[in-house]
C-alpha atoms as one frame of an Amber mdcrd trajectory, in Angstrom:
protein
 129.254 140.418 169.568 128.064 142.815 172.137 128.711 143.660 175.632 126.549
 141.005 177.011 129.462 138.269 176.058 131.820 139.790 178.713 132.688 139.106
 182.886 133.731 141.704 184.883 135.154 141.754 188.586 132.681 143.725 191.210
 134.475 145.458 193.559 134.052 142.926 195.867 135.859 140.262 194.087 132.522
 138.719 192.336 132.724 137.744 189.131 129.210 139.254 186.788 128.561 139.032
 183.693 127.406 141.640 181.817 124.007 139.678 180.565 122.852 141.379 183.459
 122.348 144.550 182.301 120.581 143.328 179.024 117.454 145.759 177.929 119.277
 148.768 180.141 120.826 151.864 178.330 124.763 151.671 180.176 127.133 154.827
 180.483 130.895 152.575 180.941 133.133 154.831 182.249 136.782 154.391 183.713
 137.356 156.548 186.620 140.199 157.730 188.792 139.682 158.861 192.626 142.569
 161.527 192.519 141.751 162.684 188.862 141.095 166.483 187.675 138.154 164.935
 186.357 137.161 163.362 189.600 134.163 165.772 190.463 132.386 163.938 187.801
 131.677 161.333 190.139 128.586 163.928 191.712 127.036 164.484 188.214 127.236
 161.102 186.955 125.166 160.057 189.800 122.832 162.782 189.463 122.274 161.559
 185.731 122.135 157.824 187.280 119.547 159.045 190.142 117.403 161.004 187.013
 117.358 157.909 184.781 117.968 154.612 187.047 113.733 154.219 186.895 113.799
 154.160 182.748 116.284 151.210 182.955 119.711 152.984 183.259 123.328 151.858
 184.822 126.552 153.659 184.907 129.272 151.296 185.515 132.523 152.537 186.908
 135.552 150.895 186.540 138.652 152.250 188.707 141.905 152.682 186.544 145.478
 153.634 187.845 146.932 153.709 184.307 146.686 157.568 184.105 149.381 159.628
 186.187 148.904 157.119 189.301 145.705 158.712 189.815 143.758 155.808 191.437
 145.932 153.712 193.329 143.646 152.383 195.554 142.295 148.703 195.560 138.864
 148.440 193.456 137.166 147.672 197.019 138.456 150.930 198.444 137.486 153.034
 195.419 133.754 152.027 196.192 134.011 152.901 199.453 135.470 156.094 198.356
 133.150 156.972 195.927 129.856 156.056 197.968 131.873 158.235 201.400 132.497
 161.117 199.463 130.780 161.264 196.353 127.879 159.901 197.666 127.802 157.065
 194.555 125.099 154.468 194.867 125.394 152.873 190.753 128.295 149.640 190.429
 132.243 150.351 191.111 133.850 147.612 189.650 137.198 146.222 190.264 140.205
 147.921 189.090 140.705 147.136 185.731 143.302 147.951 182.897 141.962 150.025
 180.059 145.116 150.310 177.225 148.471 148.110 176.819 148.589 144.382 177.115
 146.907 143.922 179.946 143.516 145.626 178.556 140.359 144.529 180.369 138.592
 142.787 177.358 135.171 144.743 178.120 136.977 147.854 177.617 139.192 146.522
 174.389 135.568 145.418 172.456 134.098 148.806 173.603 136.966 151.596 172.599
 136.760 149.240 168.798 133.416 149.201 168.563 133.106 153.406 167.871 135.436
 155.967 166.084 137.307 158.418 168.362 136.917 161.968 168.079 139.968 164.173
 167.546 141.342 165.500 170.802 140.039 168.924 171.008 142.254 171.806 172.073
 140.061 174.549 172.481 139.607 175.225 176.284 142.539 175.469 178.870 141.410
 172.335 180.438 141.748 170.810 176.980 145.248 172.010 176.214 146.370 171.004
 179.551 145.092 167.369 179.068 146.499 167.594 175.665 150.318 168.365 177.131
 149.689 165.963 179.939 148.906 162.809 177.638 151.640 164.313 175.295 154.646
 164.152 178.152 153.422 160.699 179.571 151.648 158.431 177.602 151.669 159.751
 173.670 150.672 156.187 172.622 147.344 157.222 174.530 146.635 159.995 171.554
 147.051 157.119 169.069 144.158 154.859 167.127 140.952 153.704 169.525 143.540
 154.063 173.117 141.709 155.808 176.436 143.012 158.800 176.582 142.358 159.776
 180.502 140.413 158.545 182.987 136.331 159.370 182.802 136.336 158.198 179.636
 132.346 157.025 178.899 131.117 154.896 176.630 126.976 155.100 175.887 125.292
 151.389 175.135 121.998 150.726 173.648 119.350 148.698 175.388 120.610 146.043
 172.744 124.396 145.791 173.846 125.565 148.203 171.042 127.809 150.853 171.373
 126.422 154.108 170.451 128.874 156.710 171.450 132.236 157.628 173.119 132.503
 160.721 175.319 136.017 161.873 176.460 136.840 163.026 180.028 136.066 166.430
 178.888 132.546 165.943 177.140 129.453 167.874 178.044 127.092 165.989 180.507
 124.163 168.042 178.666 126.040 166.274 175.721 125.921 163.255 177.291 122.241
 163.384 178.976 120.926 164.570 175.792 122.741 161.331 174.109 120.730 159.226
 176.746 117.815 160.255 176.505 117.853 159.398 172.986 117.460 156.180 173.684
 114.993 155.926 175.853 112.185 157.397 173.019
């Protein structure tokens, strides 16, 4: 299996499937328009504007399954993002990323790599900590999404390479990138 056996819903109600991103190096990310987290909208499209040439996509995939935080359609998160964020790479529908009703794009890619304990190091990090603690505690459990801006890097193959939480570095995550591409 890889990603290229999975469908997702464009914003605009389309149905693609993911064989069209096969040979490009993907950043997956759920996202949240009202998020702590949300200024990472401007420097995932700078890394998308620095590597879109070499064969890179970030795909964003609204989620309101984190403290309400995106309860906008999937059509008016685009529109959102491109307004104010300025976001030119795919905003998928709104999609459901733990529980039951887990988008099954998102269920193959949070099994397909090991999650990192939950750091605690920063204040951010503590505060994200308490916040998934009080709400959602199942989220802090096995291969769950934790928050929103959750990333997950894929090969030029349809492999999984890596899992970045909400508070990973971009250098982190840039650096992981351009691993790929020598």
């Amino acid at each position: 299996m890889s990603i290229y056996n999975y469908l997702a819903k464009k914003a605009n109600g389309d149905i693609l499937s993911m064989q069209t991103y096969r040979g490009k190096v993907l950043l997956i990310t759920n996202t949240a328009s009202q998020c702590q987290f949300t200024y990472q909208y401007e420097d995932l499209q700078k890394l998308y504007v620095k590597y879109a040439e070499q064969g890179f996509e970030i795909l964003s995939f609204p989620c309101n399954q984190f403290g309400n935080q995106n309860p906008e359609s999937g059509a008016q998160s685009a529109a959102q993002c491109m307004g104010q964020f300025g976001v030119t790479y795919p905003i998928f529908d709104k999609v459901q990323v733990n529980g039951d009703m887990t988008h099954p794009l998102f269920n193959y890619l949070k099994h397909e790599v090991d999650v990192a304990p939950m750091a605690k190091d920063t204040m951010q990090q503590k505060m994200l900590y308490q916040q998934i603690a009080e709400h959602n505690p199942d989220y802090l459990l096995g291969h769950n999404i934790r928050w929103n801006f959750t990333k997950f890097l894929v090969d030029q193959h349809g492999k999984v390479i890596a899992r970045f939480e909400p508070d990973s570095s971009m250098l982190d995550i840039e650096n992981a990138i351009q691993q790929l591409f020598k």
